[in-house]
C-alpha positions as CSV (number, residue, x, y, z in Angstrom):
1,X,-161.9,-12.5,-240.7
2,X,-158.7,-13.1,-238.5
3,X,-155.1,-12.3,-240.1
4,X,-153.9,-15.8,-238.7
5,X,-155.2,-19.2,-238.4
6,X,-153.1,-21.8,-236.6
7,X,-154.1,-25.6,-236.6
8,X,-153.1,-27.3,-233.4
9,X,-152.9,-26.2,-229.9
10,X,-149.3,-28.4,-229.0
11,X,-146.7,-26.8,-227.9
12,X,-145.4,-25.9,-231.4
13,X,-149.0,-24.1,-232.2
14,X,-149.2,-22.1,-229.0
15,X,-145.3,-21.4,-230.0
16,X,-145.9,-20.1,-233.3
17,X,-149.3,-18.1,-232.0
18,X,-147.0,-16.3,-229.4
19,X,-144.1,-15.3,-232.2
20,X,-146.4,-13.9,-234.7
21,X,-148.3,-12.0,-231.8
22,X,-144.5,-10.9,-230.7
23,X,-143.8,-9.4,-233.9
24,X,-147.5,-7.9,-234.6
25,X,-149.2,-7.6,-231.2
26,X,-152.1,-6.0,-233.4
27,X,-152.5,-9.1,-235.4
28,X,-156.2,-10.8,-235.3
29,X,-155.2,-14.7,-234.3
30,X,-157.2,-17.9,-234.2
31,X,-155.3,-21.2,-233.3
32,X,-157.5,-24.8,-233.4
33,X,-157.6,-27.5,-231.3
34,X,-159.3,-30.1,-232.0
35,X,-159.2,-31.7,-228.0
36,X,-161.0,-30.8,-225.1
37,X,-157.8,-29.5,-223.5
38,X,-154.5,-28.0,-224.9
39,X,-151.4,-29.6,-225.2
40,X,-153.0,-33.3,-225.0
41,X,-150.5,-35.2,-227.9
42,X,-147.1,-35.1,-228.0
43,X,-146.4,-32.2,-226.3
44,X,-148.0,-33.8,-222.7
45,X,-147.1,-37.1,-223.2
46,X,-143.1,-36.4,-223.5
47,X,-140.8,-36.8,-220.6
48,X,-140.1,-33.6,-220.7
49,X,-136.2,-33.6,-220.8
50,X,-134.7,-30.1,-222.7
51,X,-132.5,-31.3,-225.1
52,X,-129.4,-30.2,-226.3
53,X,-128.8,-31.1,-229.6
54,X,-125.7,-33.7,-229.3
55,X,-127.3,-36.3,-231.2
56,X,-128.2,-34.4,-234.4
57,X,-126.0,-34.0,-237.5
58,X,-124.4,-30.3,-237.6
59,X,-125.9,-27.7,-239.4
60,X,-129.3,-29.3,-239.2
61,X,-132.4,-27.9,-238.2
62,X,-132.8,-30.3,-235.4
63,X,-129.1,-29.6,-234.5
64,X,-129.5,-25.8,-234.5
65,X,-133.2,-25.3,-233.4
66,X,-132.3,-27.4,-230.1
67,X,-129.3,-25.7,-229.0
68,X,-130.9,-22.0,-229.0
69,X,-134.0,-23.8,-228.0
70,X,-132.8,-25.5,-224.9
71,X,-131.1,-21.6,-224.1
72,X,-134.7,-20.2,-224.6
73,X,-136.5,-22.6,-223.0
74,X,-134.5,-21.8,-219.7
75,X,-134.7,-18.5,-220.3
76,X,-138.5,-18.2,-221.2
77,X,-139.1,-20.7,-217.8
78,X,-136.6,-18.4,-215.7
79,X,-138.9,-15.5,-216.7
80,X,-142.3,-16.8,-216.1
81,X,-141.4,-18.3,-213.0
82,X,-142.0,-22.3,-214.3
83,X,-140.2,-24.8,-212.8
84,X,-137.0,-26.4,-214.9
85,X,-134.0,-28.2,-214.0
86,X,-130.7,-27.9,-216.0
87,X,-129.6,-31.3,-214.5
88,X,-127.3,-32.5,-217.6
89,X,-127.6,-35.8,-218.7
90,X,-124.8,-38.7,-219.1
91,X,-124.7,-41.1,-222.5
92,X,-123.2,-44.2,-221.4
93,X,-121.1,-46.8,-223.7
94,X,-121.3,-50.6,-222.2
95,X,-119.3,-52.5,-224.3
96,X,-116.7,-52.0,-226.4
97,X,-118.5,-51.7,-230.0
98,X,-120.1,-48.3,-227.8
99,X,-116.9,-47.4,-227.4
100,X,-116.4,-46.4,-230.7
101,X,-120.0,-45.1,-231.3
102,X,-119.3,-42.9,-228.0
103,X,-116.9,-41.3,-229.6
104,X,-117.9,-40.4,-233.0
105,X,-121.0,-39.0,-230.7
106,X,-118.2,-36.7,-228.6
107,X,-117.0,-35.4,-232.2
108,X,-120.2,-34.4,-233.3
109,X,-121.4,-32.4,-229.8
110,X,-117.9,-30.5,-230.4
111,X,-118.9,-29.9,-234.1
112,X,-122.5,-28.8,-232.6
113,X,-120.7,-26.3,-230.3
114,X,-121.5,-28.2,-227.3
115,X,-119.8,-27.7,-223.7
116,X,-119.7,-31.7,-223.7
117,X,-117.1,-33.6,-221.8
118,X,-115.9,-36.7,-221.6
119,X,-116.1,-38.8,-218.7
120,X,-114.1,-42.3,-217.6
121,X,-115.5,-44.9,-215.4
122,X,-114.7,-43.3,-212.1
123,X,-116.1,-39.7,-213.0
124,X,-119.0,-41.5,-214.4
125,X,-119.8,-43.3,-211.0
126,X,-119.4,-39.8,-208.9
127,X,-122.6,-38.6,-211.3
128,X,-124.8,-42.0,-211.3
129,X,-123.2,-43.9,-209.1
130,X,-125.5,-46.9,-210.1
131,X,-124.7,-47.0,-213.3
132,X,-123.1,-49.5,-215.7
133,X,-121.1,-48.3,-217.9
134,X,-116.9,-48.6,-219.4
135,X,-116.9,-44.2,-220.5
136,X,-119.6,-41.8,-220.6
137,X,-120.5,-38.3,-222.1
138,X,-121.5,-35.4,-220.0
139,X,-124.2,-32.8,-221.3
140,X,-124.5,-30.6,-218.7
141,X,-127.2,-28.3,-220.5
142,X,-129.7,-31.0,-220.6
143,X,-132.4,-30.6,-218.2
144,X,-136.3,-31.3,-217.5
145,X,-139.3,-29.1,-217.6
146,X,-143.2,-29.9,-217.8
147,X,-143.9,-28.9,-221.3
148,X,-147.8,-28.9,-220.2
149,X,-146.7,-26.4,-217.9
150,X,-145.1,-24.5,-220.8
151,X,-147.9,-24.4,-222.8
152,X,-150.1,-23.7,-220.6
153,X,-148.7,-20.4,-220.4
154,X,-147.9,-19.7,-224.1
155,X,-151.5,-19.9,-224.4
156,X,-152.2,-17.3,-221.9
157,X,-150.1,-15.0,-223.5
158,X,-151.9,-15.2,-226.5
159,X,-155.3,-14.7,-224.4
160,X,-153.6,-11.3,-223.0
161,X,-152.9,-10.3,-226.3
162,X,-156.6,-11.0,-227.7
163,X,-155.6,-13.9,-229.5
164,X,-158.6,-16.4,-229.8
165,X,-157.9,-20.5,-229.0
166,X,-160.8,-22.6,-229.7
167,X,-161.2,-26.0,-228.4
168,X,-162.9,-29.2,-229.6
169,X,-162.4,-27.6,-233.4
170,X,-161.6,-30.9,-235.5
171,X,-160.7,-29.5,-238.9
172,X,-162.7,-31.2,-241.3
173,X,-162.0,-29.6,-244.8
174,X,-159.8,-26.5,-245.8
175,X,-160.1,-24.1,-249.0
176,X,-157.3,-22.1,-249.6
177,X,-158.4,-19.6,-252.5
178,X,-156.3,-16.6,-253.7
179,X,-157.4,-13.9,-250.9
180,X,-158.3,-16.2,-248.1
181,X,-158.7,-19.2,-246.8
182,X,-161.4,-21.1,-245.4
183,X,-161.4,-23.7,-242.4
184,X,-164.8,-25.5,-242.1
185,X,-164.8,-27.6,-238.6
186,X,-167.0,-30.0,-237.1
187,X,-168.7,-27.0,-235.3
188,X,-167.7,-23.6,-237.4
189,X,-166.3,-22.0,-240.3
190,X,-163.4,-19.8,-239.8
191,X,-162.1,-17.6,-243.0
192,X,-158.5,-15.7,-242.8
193,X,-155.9,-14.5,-244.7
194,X,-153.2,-17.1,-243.9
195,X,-153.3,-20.6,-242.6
196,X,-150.6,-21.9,-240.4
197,X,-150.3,-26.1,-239.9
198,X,-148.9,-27.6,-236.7
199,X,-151.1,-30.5,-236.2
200,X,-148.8,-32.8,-235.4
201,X,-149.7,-36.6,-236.2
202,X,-152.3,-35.2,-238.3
203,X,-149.7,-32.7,-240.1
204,X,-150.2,-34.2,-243.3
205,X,-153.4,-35.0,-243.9
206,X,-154.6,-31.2,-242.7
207,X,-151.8,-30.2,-245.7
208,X,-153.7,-32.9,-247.8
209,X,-156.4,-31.0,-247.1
210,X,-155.3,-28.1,-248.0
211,X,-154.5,-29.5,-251.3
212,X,-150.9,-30.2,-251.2
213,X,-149.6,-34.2,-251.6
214,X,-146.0,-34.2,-250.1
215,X,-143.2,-37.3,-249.9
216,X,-143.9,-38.5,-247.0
217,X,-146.9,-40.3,-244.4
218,X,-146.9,-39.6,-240.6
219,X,-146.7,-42.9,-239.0
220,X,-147.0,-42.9,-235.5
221,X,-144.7,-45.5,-233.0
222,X,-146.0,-45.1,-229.8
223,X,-143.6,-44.8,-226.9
224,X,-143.9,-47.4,-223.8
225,X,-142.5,-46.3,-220.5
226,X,-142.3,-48.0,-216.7
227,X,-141.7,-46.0,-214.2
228,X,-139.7,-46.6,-211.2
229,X,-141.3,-47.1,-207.8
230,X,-140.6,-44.3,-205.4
231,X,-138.5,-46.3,-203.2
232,X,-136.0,-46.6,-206.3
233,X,-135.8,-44.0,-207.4
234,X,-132.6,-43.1,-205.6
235,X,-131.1,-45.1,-208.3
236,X,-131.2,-42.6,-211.0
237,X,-129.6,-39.0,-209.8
238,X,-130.7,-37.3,-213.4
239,X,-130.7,-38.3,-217.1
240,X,-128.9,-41.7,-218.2
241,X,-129.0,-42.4,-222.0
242,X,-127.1,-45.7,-223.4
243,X,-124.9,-45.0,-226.9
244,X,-127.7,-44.3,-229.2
245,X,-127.3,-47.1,-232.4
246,X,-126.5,-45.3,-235.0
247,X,-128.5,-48.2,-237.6
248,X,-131.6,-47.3,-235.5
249,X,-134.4,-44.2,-235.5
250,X,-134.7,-44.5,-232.1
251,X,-132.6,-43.9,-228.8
252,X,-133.2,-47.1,-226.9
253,X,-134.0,-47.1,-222.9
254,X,-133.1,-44.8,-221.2
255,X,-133.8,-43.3,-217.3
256,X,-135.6,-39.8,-216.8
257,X,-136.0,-38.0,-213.7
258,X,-139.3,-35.3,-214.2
259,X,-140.0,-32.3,-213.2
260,X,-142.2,-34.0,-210.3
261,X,-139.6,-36.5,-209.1
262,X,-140.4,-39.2,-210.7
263,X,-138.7,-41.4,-213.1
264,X,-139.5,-42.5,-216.7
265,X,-137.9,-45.6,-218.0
266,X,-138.3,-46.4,-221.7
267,X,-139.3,-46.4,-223.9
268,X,-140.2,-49.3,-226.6
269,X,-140.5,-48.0,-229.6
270,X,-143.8,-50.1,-231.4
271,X,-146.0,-49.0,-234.7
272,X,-148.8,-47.9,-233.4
273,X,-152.0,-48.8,-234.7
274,X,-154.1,-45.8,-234.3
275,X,-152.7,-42.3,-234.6
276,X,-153.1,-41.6,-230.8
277,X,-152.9,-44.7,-229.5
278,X,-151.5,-44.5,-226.0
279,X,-153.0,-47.8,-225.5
280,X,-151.9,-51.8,-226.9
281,X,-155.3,-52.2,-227.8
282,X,-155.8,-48.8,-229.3
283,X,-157.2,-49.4,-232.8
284,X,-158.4,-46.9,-235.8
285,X,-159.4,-48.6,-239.1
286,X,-158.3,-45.8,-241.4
287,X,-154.8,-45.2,-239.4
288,X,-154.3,-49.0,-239.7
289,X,-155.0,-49.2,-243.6
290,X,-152.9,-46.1,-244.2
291,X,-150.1,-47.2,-242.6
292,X,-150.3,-51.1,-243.7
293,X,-150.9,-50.0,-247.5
294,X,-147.9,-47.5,-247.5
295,X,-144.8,-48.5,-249.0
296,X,-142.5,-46.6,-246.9
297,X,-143.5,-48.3,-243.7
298,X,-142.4,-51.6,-245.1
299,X,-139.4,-50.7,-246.5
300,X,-138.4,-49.4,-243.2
301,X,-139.8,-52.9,-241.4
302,X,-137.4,-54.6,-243.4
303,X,-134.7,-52.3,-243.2
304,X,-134.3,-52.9,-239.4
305,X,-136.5,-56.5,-238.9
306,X,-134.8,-57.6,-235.8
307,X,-134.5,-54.4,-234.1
308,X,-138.1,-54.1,-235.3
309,X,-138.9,-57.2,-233.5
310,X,-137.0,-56.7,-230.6
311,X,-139.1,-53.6,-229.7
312,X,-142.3,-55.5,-230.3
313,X,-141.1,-58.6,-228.0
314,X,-140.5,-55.8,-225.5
315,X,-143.2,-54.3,-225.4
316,X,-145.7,-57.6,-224.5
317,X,-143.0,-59.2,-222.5
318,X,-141.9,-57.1,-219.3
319,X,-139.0,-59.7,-218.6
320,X,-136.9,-58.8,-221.6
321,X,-137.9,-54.8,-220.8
322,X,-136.5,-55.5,-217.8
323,X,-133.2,-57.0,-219.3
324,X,-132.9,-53.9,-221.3
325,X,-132.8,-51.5,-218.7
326,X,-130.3,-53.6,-216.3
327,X,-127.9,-53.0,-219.0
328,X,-127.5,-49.0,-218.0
329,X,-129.2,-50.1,-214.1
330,X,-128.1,-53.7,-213.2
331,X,-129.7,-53.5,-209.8
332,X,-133.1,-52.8,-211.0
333,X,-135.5,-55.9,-210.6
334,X,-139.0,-56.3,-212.1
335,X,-140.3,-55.4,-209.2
336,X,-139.2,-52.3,-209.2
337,X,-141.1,-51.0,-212.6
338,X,-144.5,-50.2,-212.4
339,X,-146.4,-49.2,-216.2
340,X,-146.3,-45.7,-216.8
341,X,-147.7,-43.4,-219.3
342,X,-147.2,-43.8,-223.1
343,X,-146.6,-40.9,-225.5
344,X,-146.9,-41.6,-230.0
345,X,-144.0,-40.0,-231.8
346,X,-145.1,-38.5,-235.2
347,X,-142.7,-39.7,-237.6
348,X,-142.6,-38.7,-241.0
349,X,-141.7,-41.5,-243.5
350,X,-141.0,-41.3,-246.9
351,X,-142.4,-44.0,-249.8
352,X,-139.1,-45.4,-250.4
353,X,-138.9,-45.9,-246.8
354,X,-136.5,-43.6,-245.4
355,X,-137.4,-41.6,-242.1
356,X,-137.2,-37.9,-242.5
357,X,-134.6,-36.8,-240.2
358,X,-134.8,-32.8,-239.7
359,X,-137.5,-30.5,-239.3
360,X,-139.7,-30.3,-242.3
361,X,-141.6,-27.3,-243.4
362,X,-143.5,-26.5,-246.7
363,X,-145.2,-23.3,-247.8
364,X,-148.4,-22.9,-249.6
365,X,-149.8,-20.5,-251.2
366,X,-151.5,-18.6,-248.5
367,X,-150.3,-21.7,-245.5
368,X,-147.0,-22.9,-244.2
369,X,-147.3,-26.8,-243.2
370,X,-145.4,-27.6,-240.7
371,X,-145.2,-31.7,-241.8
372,X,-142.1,-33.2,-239.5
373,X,-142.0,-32.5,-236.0
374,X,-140.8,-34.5,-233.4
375,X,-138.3,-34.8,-230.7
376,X,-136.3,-32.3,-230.3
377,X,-139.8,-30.1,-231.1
378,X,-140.5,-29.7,-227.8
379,X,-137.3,-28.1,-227.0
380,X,-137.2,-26.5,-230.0
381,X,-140.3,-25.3,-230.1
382,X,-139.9,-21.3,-229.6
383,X,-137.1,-21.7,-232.4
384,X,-139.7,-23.2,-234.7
385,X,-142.5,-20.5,-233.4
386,X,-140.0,-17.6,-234.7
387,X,-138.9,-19.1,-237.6
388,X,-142.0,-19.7,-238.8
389,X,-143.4,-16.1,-238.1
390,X,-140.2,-14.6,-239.8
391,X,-141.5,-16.6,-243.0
392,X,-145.0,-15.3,-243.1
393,X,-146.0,-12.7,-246.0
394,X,-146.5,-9.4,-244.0
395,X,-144.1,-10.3,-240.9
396,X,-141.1,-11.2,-243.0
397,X,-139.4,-13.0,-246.4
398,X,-141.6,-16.1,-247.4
399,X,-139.0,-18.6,-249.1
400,X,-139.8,-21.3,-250.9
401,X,-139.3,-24.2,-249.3
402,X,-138.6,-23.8,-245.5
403,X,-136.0,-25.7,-243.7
């Protein structure tokens, strides 16, 4: 009988597995995973940029969450010795309409407490001297990290502390009764006293599962990138993001340098048509029907149809990519971009076809679900990993409804 079950061995898991061991180093823990390896989802498939929390409205989750989490993620990397880069980042306006959007962006990185600063045209060129751009904002507590890396070592914390990870464990029903609950998988059954959700794109269906129906429908949008070929990648000192539209989810192309040296440029943002498809011709019949037969994901098609459409045209034609990114880079060619890896963003979506912008978090009656999760998780994620552990019965006040 273990004390803790977790459900997913992504970064936010391993991050919750290593706060509730942190605060009871005598606790008995079990996380799940239903891949071969950790980490293989949306935690390693990110371009691993810390964020810090400029974009998000203030006094959110997101907002909050990703400012102390981009100071403890430098600080948990500075103590284990991983590699990290606090290389700041410039968000570029183009045109004039950015101008304004630019702006109302600078108000709300002051609001979120940010050390932000604005930069003209000339300071913008001593940063990125390739750039294109009319102002900029500076975010010099951005920076870039392998979140692999990361986890990777979360987990071996957990080891040290006799916490138990289990690989190739795809969750395939859940009782929760009153004094336990009960996780049968496709190879054991597990039984504990309290159940702890971070699956990621399968968030809600594992709190389906578990017997509770929630507002919303993870619909994944997987992420396209090109990467630039080594002799370019000059071109791009750090982190260049364009004004973010504030009519869209999504933050447009933008240029990345990893951890490694190289550089991400992307991505599209497309519906994907499995749940982890990292592929075009990717395809699950179930993950198709759900999301075609939802009502939320069409609302939000035609909420944003030529945006919508723009992504998709993207994504088959590399030409008008191409176009995209010579708006931040002019002198990149097509040459220069070579297909990179592709990552799925889990995206909650609600039936009337909103997106669900913070952090999202239930409790059960012996669980905690941890439903919406995506970017700035990763950054976020030790901030989410303590949160949740201060909200467990016998490590700290259980609220209602969490975030």
């Amino acid at each position: 009988m273990y004390d803790f079950m977790i459900i997913g061995g992504g970064i936010v898991g391993l991050s919750v597995g290593a706060a509730i061991l942190e605060k009871d180093p005598t606790a008995k823990l079990l996380i799940l995973e239903k891949e071969k390896k950790l980490a293989q989802h949306q935690t390693g498939r990110n371009s691993g940029v810390i964020h810090s929390g400029i974009y998000y409205k203030p006094g959110s989750f997101k907002a909050r969450f990703a400012k102390a989490g981009s100071e403890g993620m430098r600080s948990f990397a500075e103590k284990h010795r991983i590699k990290h880069d606090i290389c700041g980042k410039v968000i570029v306006a183009t045109n004039q309409e950015e101008l304004v959007h630019l702006e109302n962006l600078y108000k709300r990185g002051i609001e979120n407490d940010l050390p932000i600063e604005k930069l003209s045209k000339e300071q913008l060129l001593e940063k990125e001297p390739h750039v294109n751009g009319l102002e900029a904002i500076h975010v010099p507590t951005a920076g870039i990290i392998d979140y692999k890396e990361v986890s990777e070592k979360l987990a071996e914390l957990i080891r040290n502390q006799e916490g138990q990870i289990v690989n190739e464990a795809e969750v395939m029903s859940i009782n929760e009764g009153s004094d336990y609950v009960t996780i049968e998988t496709n190879t054991s059954t597990y039984q504990g006293h309290y159940l702890i959700n971070c699956a990621g794109l399968q968030s809600d269906r594992i709190a389906k599962m578990a017997g509770y129906l929630i507002d919303m429908k993870i619909v994944p949008f997987r992420g396209e990138y090109f990467m630039l070929k080594e002799e370019k990648r000059h071109l791009v000192k750090n982190l260049i993001y364009p004004v973010p539209n504030p009519n869209f989810p999504f933050l447009g192309v933008h240029f990345t340098r990893m951890i490694n040296g190289a550089v991400d440029v992307g991505p599209n943002a497309v519906p994907a048509f499995k749940r982890e498809a990292y592929k075009k011709t990717d395809f699950h019949l179930k993950d198709f029907s759900e999301m075609v037969t939802y009502p939320g994901f069409w609302k939000l098609a035609m909420k944003f149809p030529l945006d919508g459409m723009g992504e998709i045209y993207r994504s088959f034609v590399k030409s008008k990519f191409v176009q995209s990114a010579q708006v931040l880079l002019p002198a990149i060619t097509s040459e220069d971009l070579v297909p990179g890896p592709a990552g799925v963003r889990a995206q909650a979506l609600k039936q009337d076809g909103s997106l669900v912008d913070d952090f999202f978090i239930i409790n059960g009656k012996k669980s905690i679900h941890v439903c919406n999760a995506p970017s700035p998780a990763a950054t976020a994620s030790l901030e989410i990993g303590r949160s949740v552990a201060e909200r467990i019965p016998h490590l700290g006040a259980l609220n209602e409804i969490i975030l």
